[in-house]
C-alpha positions in Angstrom: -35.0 0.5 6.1 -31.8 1.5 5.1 -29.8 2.7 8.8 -28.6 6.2 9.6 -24.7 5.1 10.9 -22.9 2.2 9.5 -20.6 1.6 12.3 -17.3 -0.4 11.8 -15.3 -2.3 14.1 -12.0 -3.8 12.6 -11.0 -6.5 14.8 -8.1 -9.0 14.3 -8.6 -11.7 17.6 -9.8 -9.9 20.6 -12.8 -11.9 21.0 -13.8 -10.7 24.7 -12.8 -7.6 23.6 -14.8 -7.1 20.8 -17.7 -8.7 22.5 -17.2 -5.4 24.7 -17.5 -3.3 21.8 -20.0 -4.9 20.4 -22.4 -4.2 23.5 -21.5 -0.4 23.7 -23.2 -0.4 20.2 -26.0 -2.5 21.4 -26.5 -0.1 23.9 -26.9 2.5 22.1 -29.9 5.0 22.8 -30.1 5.7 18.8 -31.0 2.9 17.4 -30.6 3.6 13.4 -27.4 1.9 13.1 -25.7 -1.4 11.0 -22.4 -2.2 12.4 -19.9 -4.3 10.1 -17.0 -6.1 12.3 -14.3 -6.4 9.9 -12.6 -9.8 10.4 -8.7 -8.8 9.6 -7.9 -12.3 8.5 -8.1 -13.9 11.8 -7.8 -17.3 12.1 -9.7 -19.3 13.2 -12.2 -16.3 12.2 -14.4 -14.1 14.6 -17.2 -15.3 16.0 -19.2 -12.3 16.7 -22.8 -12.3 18.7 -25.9 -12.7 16.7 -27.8 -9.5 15.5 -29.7 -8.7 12.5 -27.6 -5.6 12.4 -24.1 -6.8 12.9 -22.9 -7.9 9.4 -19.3 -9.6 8.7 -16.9 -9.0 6.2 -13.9 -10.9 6.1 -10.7 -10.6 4.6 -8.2 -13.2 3.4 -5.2 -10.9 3.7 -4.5 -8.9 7.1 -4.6 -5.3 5.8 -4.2 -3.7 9.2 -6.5 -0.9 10.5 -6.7 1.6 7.6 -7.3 -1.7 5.0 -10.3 -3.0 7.1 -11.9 0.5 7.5 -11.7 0.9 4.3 -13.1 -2.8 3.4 -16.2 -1.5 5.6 -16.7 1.8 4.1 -16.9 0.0 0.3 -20.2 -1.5 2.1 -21.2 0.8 4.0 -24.9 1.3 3.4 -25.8 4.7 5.9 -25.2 8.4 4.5 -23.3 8.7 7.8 -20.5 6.3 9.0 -19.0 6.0 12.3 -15.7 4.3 13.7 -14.9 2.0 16.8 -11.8 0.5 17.6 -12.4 -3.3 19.3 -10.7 -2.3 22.4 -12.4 1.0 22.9 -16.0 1.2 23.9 -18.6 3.9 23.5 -20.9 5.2 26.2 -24.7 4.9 25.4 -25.4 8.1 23.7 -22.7 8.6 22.0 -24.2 8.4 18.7 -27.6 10.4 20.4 -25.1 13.4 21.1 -23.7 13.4 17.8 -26.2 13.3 15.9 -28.2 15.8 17.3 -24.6 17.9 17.0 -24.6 17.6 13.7 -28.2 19.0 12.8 -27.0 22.3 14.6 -24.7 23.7 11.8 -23.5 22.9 8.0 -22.3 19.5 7.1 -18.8 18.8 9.2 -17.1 15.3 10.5 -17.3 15.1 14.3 -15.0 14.0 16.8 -16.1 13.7 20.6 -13.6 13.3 23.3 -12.2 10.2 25.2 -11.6 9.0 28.9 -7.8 7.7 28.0 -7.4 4.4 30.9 -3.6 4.4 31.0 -1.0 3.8 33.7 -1.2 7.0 34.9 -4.7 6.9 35.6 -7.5 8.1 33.9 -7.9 11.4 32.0 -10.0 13.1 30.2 -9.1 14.1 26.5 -9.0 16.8 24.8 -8.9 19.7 27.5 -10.7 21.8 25.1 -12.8 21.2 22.2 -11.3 22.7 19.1 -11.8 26.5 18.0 -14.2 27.6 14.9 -11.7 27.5 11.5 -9.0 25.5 13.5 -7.3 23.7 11.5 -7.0 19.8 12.6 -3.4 19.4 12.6 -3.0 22.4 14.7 -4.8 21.2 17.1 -3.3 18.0 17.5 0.3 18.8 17.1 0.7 22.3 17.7 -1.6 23.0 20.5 -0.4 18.9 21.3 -4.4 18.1 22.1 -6.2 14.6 21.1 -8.9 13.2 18.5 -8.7 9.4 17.7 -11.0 7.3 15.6 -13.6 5.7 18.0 -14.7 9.5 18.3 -15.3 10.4 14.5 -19.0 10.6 13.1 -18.7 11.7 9.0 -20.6 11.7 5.3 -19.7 8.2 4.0 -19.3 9.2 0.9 -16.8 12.1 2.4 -15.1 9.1 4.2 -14.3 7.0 1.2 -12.8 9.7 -1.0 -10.5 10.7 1.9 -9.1 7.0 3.0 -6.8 5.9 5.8 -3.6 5.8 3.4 -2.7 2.5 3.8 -0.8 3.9 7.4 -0.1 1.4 9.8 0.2 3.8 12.6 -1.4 8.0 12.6 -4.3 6.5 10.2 -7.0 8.4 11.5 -4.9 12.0 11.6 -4.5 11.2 8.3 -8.0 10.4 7.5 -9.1 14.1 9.0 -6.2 15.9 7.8 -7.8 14.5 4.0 -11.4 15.0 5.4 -10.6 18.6 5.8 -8.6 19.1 2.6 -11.2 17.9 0.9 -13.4 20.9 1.8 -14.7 19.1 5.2 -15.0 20.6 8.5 -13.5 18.5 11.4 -14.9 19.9 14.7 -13.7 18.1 17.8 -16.2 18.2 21.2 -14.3 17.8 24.6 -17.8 15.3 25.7 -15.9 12.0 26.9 -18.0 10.1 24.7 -15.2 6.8 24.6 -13.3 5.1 26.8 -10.3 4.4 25.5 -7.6 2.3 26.6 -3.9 3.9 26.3 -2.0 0.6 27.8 -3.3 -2.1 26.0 0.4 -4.2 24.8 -0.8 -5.1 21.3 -2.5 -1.9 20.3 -1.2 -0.6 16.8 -0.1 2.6 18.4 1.0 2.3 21.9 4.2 3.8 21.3 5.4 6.5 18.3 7.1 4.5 16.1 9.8 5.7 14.0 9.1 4.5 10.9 5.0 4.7 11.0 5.9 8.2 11.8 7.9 9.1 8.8 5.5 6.9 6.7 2.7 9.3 7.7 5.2 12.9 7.3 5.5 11.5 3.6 2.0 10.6 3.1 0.7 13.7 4.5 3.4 15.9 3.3 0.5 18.2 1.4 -1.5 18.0 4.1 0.4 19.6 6.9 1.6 23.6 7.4 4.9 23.5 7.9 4.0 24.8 11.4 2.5 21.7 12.3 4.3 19.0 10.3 7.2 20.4 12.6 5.8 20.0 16.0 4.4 16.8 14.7 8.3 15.7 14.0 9.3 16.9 17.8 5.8 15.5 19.4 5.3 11.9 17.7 8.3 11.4 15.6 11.3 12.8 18.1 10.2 10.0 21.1 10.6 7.0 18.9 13.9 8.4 17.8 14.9 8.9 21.6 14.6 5.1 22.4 17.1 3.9 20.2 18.4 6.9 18.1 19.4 9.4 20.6 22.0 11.4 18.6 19.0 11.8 15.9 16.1 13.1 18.8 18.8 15.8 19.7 19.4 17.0 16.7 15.6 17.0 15.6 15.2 18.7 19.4 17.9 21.4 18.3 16.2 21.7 15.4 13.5 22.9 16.9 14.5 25.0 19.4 16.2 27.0 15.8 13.0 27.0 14.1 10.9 30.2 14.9 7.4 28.5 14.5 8.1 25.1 16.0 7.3 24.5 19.9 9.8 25.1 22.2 8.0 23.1 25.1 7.9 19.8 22.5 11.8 20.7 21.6 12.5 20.9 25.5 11.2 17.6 26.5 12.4 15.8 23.3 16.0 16.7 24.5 15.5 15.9 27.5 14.4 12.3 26.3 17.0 11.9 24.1 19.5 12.1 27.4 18.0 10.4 29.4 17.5 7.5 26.4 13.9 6.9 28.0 10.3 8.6 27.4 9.8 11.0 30.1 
């Protein structure tokens, strides 16, 4: 029978953590799933626990997060594909929730929210789930709120056409930004569906970096209002530039304390970052 979610899990080492992931699917109180752990070229390869659901794919080359999604989505067998980072973990009805979600409305992607484990503490994110016709990259840079990829439920076939864009970093705001250009709602639940862990040392995007960021401004450059592609520059790009390119932060934080659109409360801190040479 063919499943309702393909689920995938790209995973390069990790093994306890994965094996964490792995049982948040296994808990699951929805059961019409597949899940496809793809192995990013790591050596000796994965070993993941037996389950007639659970398939492998392995790839020779590491291709990073947005290559291994989109590995799993070329065999992808469910009309509906869901994502899952190998250090994040699901609660057991995450799936349940969404899916009864998405029989309430047209056909949209859906994003729950998150319990972010960081070293401040835990928090719950978003603060608000987004409004009806708000666009996605409003909502994450200009209102500053949260959606990350352990949370997203979409059509598969939606999923493939829009792609990760080869990003190493910002691959999922990508992959929504192209969701909803291609005709898509994205609608994004405040439910703490994940845990996610902020503070883990070698996840892809513990800290903005500098070039990843730029990488995604050019790769998303039709994608963005220049609204938001501004307070995306002050909020993701500006703090990597304050570690080690101080004169640049303040002169993208002057910037945008010029610009009329761009937010002043993202400009303020950015300066303040770039003098103190430290994230604050």
């Amino acid at each position: 029978m063919t499943p309702q979610v393909s689920i995938l899990v790209p995973c390069r080492g990790r093994p306890a953590l994965l094996a964490r992931a792995i049982a948040s699917v296994q808990a699951q109180t929805h059961e019409g799933w597949e899940l496809l752990v793809i192995d990013d070229a790591t050596d000796p390869p994965l070993a993941p626990p037996p389950d007639p659901r659970l398939r492998v794919i392995r790839l020779r080359k590491n291709l990073g997060p947005a290559g291994a999604r989109e590995a799993g989505l070329a065999q992808a067998r469910a009309p509906l594909v869901a994502f899952l980072d190998s250090d994040d973990v699901w609660r057991p009805d995450k799936l349940a929730f969404q899916l009864a979600r998405l029989k309430d409305g047209p056909p949209r992607a859906l994003v729950c929210g998150a319990r972010v484990d960081g070293p401040g503490g835990p928090r719950l994110r978003p603060s608000r789930p987004s409004r009806r016709d708000e666009r996605i990259g409003a909502f994450l840079y200009i209102a500053n709120e949260f959606a990350q990829v352990s949370g997203i439920l979409a059509p598969t076939t939606a999923a493939r056409a829009a792609g990760f864009g080869g990003l190493r970093q910002y691959e999922d705001h990508y992959f929504l930004l192209r969701l909803q250009a291609l005709g898509l709602p994205v609608e994004v639940s405040a439910e703490p569906l994940v845990l996610h862990t902020d503070d883990a040392p070698d996840r892809l995007g513990a800290q903005d970096d500098p070039d990843h960021a730029t990488a995604f401004l050019t790769a998303a450059e039709d994608l963005l209002t220049p609204q938001e592609a501004a307070a995306f520059r002050l909020r993701c790009l500006g703090p990597g530039l304050a570690q080690d390119q101080a004169p640049a932060a303040r002169a993208l934080a002057l910037s945008g304390f010029a610009a009329p659109n761009a937010p002043k409360g993202a400009a303020a801190k950015l300066a303040l970052r770039a003098l103190l040479g430290a994230r604050v």
